[in-house]
Structures are given as structure tokens and as C-alpha cells.
C-alpha positions as CSV (number, residue, x, y, z in Angstrom):
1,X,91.5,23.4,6.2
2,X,88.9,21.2,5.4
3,X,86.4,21.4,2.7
4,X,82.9,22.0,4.0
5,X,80.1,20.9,1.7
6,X,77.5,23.9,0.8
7,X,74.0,22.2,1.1
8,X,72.5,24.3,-1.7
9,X,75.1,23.9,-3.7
10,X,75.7,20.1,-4.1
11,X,78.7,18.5,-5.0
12,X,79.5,15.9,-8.4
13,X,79.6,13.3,-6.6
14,X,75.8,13.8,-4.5
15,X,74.8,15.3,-7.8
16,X,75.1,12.2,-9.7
17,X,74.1,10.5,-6.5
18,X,70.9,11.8,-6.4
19,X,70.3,11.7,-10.1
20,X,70.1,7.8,-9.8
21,X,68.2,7.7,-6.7
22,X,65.6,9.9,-8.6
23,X,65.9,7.3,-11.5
24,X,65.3,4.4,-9.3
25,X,62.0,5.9,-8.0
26,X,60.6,6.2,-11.4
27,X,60.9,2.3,-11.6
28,X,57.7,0.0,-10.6
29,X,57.3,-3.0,-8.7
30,X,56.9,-4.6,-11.5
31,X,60.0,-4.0,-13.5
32,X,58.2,-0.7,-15.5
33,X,58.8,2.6,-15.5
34,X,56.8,5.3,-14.3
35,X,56.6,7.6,-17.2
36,X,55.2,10.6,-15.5
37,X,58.3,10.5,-12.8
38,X,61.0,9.3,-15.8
39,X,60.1,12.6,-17.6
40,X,60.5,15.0,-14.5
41,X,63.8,13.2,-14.0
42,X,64.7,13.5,-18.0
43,X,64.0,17.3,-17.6
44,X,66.3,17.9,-14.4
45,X,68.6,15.4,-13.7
46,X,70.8,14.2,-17.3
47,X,72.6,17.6,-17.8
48,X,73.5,17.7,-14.4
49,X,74.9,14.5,-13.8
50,X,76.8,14.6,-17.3
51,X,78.5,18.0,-16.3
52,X,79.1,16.3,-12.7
53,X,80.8,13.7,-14.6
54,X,82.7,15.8,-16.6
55,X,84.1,17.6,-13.5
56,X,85.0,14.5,-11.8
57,X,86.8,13.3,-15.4
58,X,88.4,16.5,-15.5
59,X,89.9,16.2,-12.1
60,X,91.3,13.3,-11.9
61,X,93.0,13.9,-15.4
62,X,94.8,16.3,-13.3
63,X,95.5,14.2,-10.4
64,X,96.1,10.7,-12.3
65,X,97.0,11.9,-15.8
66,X,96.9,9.5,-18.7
67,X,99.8,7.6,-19.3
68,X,101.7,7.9,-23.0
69,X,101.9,4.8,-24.8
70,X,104.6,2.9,-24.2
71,X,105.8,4.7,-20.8
């Protein structure tokens, strides 16, 4: 069966995903940063692409675990 995406309820990958599209925004034409955008991203974006992360870490240590030296 497949797996069906809940729209609220966003997935690592789009999590992280949106995270750096929101990042992009903040940046200017001009190679700046819009601070008042870069501090609504800073408040809602970091911890949840850094657990994201660490879910996508976590699974593919259990798919693709680490070799031991010398194997």
C-alpha cells in the first residue's frame, strides 16, 4: 500500500524543502538579507528542519548502516 502524504502534516523531506525556500525569500536583489523576513524564518523554520534531518539520518542508518572499519 502506498504511502499517502498528510498535507497538514508535512513530511522531512518538504519540511526542509520549504525551510530553504523560506530562506531564499528573505534574500534581496541585491545580495542582502531581509532582516524582518530572516527573523520570522529563524523563529519557525531551524528546529524543524534540524529534527527533519535527524529523521532522515536516523532512517537511513537503518536502511544503509555504517560500515565497521576494515569490513
Amino acid at each position: 500500500m502506498p504511502y499517502v502524504p498528510n498535507p497538514d502534516k508535512p513530511g522531512e523531506l518538504s519540511t526542509i524543502a520549504e525551510g530553504i525556500s523560506a530562506f531564499f525569500e528573505c534574500c534581496t536583489e541585491g545580495g542582502g538579507v531581509n532582516l524582518e523576513k530572516f527573523a520570522k524564518w529563524k523563529s519557525r523554520y531551524p528546529a524543524a528542519m534540524w529534527e527533519a534531518y535527524e529523521t532522515l539520518n536516523m532512517v537511513l542508518d537503518e536502511h544503509y548502516p555504517p560500515l565497521e572499519a576494515g569490513a
